[in-house]
C-alpha positions as CSV (number, residue, x, y, z in Angstrom):
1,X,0.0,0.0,0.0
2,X,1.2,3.3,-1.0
3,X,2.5,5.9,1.9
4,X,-0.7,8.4,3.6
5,X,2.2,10.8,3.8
6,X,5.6,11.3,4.3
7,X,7.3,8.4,5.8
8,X,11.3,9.4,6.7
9,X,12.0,6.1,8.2
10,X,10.4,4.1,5.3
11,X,8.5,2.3,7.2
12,X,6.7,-1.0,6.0
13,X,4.8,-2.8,8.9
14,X,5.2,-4.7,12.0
15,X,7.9,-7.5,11.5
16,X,7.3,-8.8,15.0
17,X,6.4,-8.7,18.8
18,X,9.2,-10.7,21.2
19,X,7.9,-11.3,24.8
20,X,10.0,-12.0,27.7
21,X,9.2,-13.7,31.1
22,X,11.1,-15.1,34.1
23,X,10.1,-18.6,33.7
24,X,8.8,-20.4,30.6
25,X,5.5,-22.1,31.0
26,X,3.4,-18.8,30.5
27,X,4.3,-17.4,27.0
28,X,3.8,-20.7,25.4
29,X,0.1,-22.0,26.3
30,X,-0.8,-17.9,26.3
31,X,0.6,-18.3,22.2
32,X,-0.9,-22.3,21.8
33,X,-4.2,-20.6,22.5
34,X,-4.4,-17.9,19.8
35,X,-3.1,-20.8,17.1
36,X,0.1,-19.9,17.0
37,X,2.7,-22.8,16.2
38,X,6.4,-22.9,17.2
39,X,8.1,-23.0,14.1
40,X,12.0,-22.2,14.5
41,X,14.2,-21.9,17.3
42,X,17.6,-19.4,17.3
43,X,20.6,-21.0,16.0
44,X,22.6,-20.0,19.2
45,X,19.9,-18.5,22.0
46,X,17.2,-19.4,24.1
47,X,14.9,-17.8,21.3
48,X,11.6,-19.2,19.5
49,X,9.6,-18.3,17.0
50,X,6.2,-18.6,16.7
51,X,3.6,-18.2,13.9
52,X,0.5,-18.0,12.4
53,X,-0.2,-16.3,9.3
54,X,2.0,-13.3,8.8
55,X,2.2,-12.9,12.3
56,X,5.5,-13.3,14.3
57,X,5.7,-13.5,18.2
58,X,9.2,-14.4,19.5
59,X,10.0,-15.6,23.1
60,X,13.1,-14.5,24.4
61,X,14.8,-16.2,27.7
62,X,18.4,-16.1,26.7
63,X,20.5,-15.0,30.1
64,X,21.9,-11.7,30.3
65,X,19.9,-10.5,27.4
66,X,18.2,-6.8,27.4
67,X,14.3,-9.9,27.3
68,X,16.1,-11.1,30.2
69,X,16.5,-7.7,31.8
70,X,13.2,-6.6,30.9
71,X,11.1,-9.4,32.3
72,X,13.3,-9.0,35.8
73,X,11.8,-5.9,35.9
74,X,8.6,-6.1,34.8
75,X,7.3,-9.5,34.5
76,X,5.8,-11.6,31.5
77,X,5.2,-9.2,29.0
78,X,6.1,-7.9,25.1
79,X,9.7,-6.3,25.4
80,X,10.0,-4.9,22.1
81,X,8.4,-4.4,18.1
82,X,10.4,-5.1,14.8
83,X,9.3,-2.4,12.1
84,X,9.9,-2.8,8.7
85,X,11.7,-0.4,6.7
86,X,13.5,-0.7,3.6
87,X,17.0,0.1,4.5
88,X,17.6,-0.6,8.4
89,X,21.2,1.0,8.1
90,X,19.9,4.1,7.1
91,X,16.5,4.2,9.1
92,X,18.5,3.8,12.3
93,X,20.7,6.9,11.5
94,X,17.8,9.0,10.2
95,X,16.4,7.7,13.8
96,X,19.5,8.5,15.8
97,X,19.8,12.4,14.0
98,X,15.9,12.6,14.8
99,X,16.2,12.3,18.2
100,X,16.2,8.5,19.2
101,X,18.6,6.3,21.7
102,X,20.4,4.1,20.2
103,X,20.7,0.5,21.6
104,X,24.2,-2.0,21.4
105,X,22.2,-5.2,21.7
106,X,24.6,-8.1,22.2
107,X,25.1,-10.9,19.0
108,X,26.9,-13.6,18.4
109,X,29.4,-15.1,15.6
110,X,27.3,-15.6,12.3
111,X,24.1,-13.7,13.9
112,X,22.7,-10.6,12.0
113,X,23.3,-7.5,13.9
114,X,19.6,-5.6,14.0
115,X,19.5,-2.3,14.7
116,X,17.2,-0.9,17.9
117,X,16.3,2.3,19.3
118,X,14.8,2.7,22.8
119,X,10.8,2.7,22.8
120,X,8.1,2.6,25.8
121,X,8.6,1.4,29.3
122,X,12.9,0.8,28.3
123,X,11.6,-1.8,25.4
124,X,13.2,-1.6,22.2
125,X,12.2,-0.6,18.8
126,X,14.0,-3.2,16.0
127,X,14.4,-2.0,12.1
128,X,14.0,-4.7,9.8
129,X,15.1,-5.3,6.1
130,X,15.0,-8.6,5.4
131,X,11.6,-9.6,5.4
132,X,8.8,-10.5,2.8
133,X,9.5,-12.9,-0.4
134,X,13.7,-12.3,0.2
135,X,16.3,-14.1,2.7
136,X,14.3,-13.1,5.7
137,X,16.7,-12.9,9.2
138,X,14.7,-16.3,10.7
139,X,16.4,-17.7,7.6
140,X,19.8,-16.8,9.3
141,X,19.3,-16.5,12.7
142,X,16.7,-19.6,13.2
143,X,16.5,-22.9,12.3
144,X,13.1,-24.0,11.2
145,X,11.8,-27.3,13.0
146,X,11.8,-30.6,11.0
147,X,8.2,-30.8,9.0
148,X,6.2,-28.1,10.3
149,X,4.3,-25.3,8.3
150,X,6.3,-22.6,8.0
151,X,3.2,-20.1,7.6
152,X,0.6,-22.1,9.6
153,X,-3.0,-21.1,9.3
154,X,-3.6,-21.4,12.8
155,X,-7.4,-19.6,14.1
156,X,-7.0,-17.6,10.6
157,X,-5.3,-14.5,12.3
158,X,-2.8,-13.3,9.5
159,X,-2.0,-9.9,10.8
160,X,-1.0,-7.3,13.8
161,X,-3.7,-4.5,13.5
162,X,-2.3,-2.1,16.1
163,X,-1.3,-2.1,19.8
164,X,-2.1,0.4,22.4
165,X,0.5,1.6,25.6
166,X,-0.6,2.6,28.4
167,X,0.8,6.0,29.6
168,X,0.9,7.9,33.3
169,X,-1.3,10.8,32.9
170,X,0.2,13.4,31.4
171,X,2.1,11.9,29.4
172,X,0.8,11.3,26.1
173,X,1.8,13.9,24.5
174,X,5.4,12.8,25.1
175,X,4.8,9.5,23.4
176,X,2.8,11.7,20.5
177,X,5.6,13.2,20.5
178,X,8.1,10.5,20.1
179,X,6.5,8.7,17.3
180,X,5.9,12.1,15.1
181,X,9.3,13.1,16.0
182,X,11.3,10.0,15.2
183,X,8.9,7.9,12.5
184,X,6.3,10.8,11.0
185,X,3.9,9.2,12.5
186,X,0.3,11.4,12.9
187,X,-2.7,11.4,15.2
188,X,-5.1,9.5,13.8
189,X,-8.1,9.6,15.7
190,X,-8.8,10.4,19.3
191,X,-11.5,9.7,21.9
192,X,-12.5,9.6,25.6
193,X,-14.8,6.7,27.5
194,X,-15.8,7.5,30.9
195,X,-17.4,4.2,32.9
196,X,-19.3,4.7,36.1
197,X,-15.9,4.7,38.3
198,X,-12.9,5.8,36.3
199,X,-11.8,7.1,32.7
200,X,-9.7,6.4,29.6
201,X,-8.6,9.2,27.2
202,X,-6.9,7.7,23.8
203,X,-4.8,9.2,21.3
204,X,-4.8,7.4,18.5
205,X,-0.9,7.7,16.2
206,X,-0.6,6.2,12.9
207,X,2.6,5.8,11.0
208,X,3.2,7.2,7.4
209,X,2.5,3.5,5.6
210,X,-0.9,3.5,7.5
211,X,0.2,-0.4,8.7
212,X,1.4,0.6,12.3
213,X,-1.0,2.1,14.6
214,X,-0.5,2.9,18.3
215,X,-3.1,3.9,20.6
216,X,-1.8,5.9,23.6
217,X,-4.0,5.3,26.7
218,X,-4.0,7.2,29.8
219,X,-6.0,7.2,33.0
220,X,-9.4,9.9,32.4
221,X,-8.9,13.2,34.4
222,X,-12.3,12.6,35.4
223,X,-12.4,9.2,36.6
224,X,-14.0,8.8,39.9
225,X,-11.2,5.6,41.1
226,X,-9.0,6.9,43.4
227,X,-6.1,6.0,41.6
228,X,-7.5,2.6,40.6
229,X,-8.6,2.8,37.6
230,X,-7.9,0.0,34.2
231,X,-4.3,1.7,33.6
232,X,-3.6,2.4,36.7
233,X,-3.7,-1.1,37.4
234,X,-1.8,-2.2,34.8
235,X,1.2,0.6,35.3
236,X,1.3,-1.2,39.1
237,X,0.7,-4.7,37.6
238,X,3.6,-3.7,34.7
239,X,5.7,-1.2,36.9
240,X,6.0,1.4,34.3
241,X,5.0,2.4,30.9
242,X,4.5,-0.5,27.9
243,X,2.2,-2.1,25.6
244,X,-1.4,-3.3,27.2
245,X,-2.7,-5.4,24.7
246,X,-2.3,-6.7,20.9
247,X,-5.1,-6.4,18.1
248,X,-4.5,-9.4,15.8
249,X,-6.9,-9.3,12.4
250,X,-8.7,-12.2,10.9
251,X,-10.8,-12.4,7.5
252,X,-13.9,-14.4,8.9
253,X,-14.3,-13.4,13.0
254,X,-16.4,-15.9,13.6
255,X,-14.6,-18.9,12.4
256,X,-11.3,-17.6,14.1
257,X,-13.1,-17.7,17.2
258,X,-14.9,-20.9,17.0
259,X,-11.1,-21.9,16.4
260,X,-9.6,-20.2,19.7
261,X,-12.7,-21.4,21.6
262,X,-11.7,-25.2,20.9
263,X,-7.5,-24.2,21.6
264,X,-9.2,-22.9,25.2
265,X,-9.0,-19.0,24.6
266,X,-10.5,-17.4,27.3
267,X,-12.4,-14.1,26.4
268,X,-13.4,-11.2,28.6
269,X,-17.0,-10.8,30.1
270,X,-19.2,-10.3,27.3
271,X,-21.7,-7.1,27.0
272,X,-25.6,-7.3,28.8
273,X,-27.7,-8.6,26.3
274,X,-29.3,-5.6,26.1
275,X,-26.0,-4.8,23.7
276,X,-27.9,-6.9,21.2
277,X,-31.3,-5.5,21.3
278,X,-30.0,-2.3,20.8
279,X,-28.0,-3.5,17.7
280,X,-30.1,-3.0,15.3
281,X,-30.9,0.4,16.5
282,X,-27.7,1.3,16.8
283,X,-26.3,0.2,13.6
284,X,-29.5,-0.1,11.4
285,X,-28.7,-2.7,8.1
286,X,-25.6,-3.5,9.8
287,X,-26.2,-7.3,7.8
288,X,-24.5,-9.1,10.5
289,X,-26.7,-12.6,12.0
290,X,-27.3,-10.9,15.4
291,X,-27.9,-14.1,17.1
292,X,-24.2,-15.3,16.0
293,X,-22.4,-12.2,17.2
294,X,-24.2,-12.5,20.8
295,X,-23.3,-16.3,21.0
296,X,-19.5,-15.3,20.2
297,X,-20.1,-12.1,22.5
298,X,-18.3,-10.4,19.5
299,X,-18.6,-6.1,19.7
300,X,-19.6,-4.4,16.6
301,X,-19.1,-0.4,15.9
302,X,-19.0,1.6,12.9
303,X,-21.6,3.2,10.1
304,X,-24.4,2.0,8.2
305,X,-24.8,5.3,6.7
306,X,-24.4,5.7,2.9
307,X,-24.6,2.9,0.1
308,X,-22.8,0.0,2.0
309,X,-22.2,-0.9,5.9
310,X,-18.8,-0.1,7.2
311,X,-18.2,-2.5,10.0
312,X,-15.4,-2.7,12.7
313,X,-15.7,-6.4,14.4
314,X,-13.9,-7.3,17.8
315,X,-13.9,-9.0,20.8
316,X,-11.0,-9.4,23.8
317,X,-9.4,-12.1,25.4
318,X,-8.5,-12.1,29.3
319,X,-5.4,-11.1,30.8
320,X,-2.9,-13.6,29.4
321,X,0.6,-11.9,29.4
322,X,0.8,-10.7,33.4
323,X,-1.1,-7.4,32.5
324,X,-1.5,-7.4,28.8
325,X,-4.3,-9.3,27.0
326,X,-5.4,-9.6,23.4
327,X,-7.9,-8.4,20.7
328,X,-9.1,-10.3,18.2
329,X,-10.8,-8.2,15.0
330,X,-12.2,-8.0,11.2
331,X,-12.4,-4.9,9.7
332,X,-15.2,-4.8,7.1
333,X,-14.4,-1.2,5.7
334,X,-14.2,0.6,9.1
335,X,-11.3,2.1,10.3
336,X,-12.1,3.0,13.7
337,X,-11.1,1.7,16.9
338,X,-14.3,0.7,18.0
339,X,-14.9,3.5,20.1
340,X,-18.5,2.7,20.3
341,X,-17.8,-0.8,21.4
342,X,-15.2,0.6,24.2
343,X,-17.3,2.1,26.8
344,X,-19.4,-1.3,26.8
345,X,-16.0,-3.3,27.3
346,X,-14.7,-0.7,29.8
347,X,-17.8,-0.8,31.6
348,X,-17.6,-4.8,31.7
349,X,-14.0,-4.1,32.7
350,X,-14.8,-2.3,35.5
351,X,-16.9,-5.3,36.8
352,X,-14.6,-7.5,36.7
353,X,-12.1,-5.6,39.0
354,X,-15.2,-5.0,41.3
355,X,-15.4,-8.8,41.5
356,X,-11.5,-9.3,42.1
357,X,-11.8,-6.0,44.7
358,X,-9.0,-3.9,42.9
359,X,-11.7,-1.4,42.4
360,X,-14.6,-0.1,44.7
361,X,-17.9,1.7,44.6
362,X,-16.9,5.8,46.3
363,X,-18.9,6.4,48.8
């Protein structure tokens, strides 16, 4: 797809996520769940890839690495992105002269040497390229296991649609900054839920190829919490700054999740059923079998205004990676954020840290 606007970095896309964690036995059934297959391991680390679609999560554990560093600190959780650019050599200086940290990340004899920048929360920021049809660096760096599908269908998720961070309050426009500073990127949309007990204000940045979008969450100035509020939680859970969940995109929603259903995914609390009734109302010739989407508890937003529907389908798992959790989504011509949908899932949040007691009613 053709650059929105200008795009100094060249940027092409997420590459990949790598998680960290103290202890292996979280990352992997978290990953088995989604669909995801192991399908190479590093030539010389404690490194793994795993896959499904065009989508590549790696698990890091190697000792002394900056994974290992990062998941002393904070924990099982994603500890830095790959972008695609089309010359990593020259994206990382234009990066470096733009403002960025640069990061020495250790490597090996006969290991590629990727560039990295500092991003949210101390993770890093990789620039990949060698990726696509070419000699791709799990080519060098991994060995694929005997017999296994090196693009495996998996649920039918094929690609990363955005991920949000969550910020401390005031400091959005820091990370607006950041990412229009270093990459081009642009606000893209922006928006403000308020549930009964606490608040969430987004700012949504795009980059220039319109393939990587970041929401930036911070805790609502209004919120009524005490300080205990959805991203409060997490920056305690996480102990700082990072990435609070992962949109992954499918073609056909409601076969992906009869998939992740029967690998065990477990989703968050689905809206009232009152969500349903007021569908129709809502979204008047939205097209969609209304009785499938409340069986699969799946949200839908956008516009039914004009010649065709433009739909924006989604739905979110539990916490799965200590504080981060996952969203599953089809986009049928909307490209919203589901801001409709979010109050409802907030609002369901917001029960479910009632029930656990990290929240309570103010007096």
């Amino acid at each position: 797809m053709a650059d929105l606007f200008d795009n100094p970095l060249q940027l092409d896309g997420f590459e990949f996520l790598e998680f960290c964690a103290p202890n292996k036995g979280v990352l992997e059934p978290a990953f088995e769940s989604m669909g995801f297959s192991l399908v190479a391991r590093h030539r010389s680390k404690d490194v793994q890839l795993w896959r499904q679609g065009g989508i590549n999560l790696i698990t890091n554990y190697e000792p002394g690495s900056p994974a290992a560093y990062f998941a002393a600190e904070h924990g099982p959780s994603a500890c830095s992105m790959g972008f695609r650019v089309r010359d990593a050599a020259r994206a990382h200086a234009l990066a470096i002269a733009r403002g960025a940290e640069p990061v020495a990340v250790p490597t090996g004899a006969m290991e590629l040497n990727i560039p990295a920048i500092r991003g949210i929360g101390q993770s890093l920021i990789y620039l990949i390229d060698r990726y696509g049809d070419d000699l791709t660096i799990y080519d060098i760096d991994f060995i694929y296991e005997d017999g296994v599908e090196r693009h495996p269908h998996g649920a039918g998720l094929h690609t990363i649609d955005h991920l949000t961070h969550n910020v401390y309050a005031g400091r959005t426009a820091h990370w607006q900054d950041f990412y229009a500073r270093i990459f081009g990127f642009r606000e893209f949309r922006q928006f403000d839920v308020s549930g009964e007990y606490s608040g969430l204000n987004t700012r949504v940045m795009m980059a220039p190829d319109g393939r990587i979008r970041i929401p930036l969450n911070e805790e609502g100035a209004d919120g009524k919490s005490g300080g205990k509020g959805q991203i409060a939680e997490y920056l305690r859970a996480y102990n700082g700054e990072g990435i609070q969940h992962i949109a992954l995109a499918s073609d056909d929603l409601y076969a992906a999740l009869d998939s992740l259903k029967q690998h065990g995914m477990q989703f968050a609390p689905p809206p009232p059923d009152t969500y349903y009734e007021m569908l129709d109302e809502r979204l008047p010739g939205h097209g969609e079998p209304v009785e499938e989407l409340r069986r699969r508890a799946i949200l839908v937003d956008g516009s039914t205004e004009g010649s065709s529907p433009r739909l924006l389908m989604q739905i979110f798992s539990q916490l799965m990676v200590g504080p981060v959790f996952f969203e599953f989504i089809q986009r049928k011509g909307d490209e919203g954020f589901g801001e409709g949908n979010i109050t409802a899932l907030f609002r369901s949040m917001e029960e479910d840290q009632l029930r656990r007691g990290t929240l309570s009613k103010p007096d």
